[in-house]
N, C-alpha and C positions, 0 to 999 in steps of 0.2 A: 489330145490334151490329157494330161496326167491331173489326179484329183487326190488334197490331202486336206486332215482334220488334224488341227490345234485346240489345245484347249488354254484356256487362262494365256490369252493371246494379245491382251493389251497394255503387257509392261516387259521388262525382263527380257527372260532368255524365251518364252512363247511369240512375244512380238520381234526380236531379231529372228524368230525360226523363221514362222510368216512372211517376214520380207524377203526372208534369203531364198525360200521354196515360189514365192512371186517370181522372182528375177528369176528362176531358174525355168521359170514358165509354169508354174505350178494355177491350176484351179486352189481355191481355199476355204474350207468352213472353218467359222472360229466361234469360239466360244469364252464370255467373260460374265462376270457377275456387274459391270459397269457400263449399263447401257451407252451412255451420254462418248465415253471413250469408244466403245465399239463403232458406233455411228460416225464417228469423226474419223475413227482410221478406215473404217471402209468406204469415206468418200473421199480421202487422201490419197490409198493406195487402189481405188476404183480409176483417179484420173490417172496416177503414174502407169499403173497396168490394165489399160483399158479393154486386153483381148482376153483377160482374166473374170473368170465368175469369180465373186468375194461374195461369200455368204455367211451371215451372223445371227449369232442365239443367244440371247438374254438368258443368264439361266443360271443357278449354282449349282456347281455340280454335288457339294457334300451333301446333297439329295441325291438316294438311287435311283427313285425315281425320274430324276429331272435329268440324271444321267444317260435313261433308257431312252427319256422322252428327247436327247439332243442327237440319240444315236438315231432313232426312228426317222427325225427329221434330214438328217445328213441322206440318208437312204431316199428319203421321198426325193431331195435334189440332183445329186449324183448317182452316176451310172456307174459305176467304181468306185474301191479306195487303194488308194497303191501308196500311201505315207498315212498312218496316224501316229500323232505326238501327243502322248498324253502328259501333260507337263503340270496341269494345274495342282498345286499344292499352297501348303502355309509352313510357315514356321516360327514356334513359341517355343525357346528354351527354357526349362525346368529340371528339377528330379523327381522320379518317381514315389519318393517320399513323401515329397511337400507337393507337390503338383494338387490342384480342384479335381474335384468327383468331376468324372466326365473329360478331362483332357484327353487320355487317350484314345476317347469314343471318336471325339470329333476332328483329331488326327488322322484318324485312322479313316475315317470319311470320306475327307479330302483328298489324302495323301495316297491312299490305296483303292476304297472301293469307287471313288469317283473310275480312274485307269481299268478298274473290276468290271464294272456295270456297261459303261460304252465300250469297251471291246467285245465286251460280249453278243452284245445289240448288234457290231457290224462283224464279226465275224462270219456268220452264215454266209453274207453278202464275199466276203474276199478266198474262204473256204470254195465258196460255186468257181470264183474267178481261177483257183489257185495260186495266188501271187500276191504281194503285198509287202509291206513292210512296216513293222509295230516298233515305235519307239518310247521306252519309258523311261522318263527323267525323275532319274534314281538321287545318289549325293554321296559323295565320299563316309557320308553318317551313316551309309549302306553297311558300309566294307570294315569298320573299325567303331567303336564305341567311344566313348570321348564325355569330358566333365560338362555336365549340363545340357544332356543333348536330350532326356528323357522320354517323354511318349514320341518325340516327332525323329530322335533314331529309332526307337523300333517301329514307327511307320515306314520307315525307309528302307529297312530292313528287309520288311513285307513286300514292299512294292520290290526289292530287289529277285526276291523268292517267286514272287508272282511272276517275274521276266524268264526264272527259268526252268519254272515250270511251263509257261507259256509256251516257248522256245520249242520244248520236246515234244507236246501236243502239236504241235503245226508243224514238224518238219515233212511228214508225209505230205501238207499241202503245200509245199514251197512256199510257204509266208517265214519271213522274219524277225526276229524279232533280237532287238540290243538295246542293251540298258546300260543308259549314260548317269558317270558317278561325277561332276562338276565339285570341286572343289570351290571355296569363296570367290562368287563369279559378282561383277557389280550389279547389284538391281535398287528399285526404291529401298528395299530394305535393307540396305546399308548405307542408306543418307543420314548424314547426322551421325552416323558411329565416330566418325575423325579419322576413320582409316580413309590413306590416297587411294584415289583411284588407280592409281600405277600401282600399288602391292599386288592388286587383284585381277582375276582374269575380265576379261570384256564379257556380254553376253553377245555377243558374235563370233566371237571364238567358239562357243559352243554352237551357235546356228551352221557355222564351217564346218568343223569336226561332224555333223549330223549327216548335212548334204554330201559330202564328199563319200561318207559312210554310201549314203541312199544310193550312187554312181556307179559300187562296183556292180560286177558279172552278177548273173543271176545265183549262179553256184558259190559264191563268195557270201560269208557273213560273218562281222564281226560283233560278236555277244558282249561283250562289255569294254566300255569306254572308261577310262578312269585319266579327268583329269585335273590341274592342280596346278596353283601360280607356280611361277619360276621360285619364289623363295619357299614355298611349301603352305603348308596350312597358318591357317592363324590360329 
């Protein structure tokens, strides 16, 4: 049995991850701030994948603590981690100008030391293993700056920086690690905009591009993913 940790796992591109790493036979921790949602997909995907552990944790992560406190738990259940997807983020466009005292604290939170805090927690744990594989959902607001992107591009920024810095610290342990840049993929937070759902990528398109990534050879890695609808950005 292969064992992997999601985080912000009950909407979006975290819950198409989850399901695609289910099917592929994956064990699963997840983690959300929606208890009532979590409960409901892990007796959803408890019946479809019955041969599967689903384990869940009530928890926000733009607490470091409560970051440390999901990674401690993942460790007390599983014996290994061989995929962590650290995905959970926000997004409020602004400028840096006009933005409230405090945006970029609590971007910065979410967006980076949540991915910060739990990696850190289970690294010891995939360090002992040697092997692994560390995925951070980064955003094309990584790779280019753009009007109104404010505090939550330069979290993305960070969380980009953090992947490759990451990267070169763990090569000697065979862990890897790629950081995927999604361009406007459809989640709740694009309902209600009036953009079709056809201008924009699927979140399973991103759950695909991930696993397929997870399949290759041991000695294969690919560092960063960048991708983007067919007509380009909005």
């Amino acid at each position: 049995m292969q064992y992997a940790v999601i985080t912000g796992a009950t909407q979006g591109i975290g819950k198409a991850v989850a399901e695609k790493l289910l099917q592929g036979g994956y064990s699963i921790a997840v983690c959300a701030r929606n208890k009532e949602k979590l409960e409901a997909l892990q007796m959803a995907w408890q019946k479809q994948y019955p041969a599967a552990a689903i384990i869940i944790y009530n928890t926000d992560l733009g607490n470091s603590e409560n970051a440390t406190a999901f990674g401690n738990f993942v460790i007390s259940q599983f014996t290994k981690i061989d995929i962590l997807v650290n995905n959970t983020g926000t997004f409020t466009p602004g400028t840096i100008a006009e933005e409230p005292p405090g945006k970029l604290e609590a971007l910065m939170a979410v967006n980076l030391y949540s991915a910060y805090y739990l990696t850190r927690t289970l690294l010891p744990a995939m360090k002992e293993a040697a092997s692994g594989h560390i995925f951070n959902m980064c955003s094309v607001a990584s790779l280019k700056a753009y009007a109104n992107g404010g505090s939550y591009s330069i979290s993305k920024y960070a969380l980009l920086g953090f992947s490759d810095n990451l990267r070169e610290e763990l090569k000697p342990y065979n862990i890897k690690v790629t950081a995927i840049c999604p361009g406007a993929t459809y989640t709740p937070s694009w309902e209600g905009s009036g953009i079709p759902e056809e201008r924009i990528m699927e979140a399973a398109d991103v759950a695909k591009m991930l696993f397929s990534t997870s399949e290759l050879s041991p000695q294969a890695n690919v560092e960063t993913i960048v991708m983007r609808p067919v007509k380009g950005d909005l």
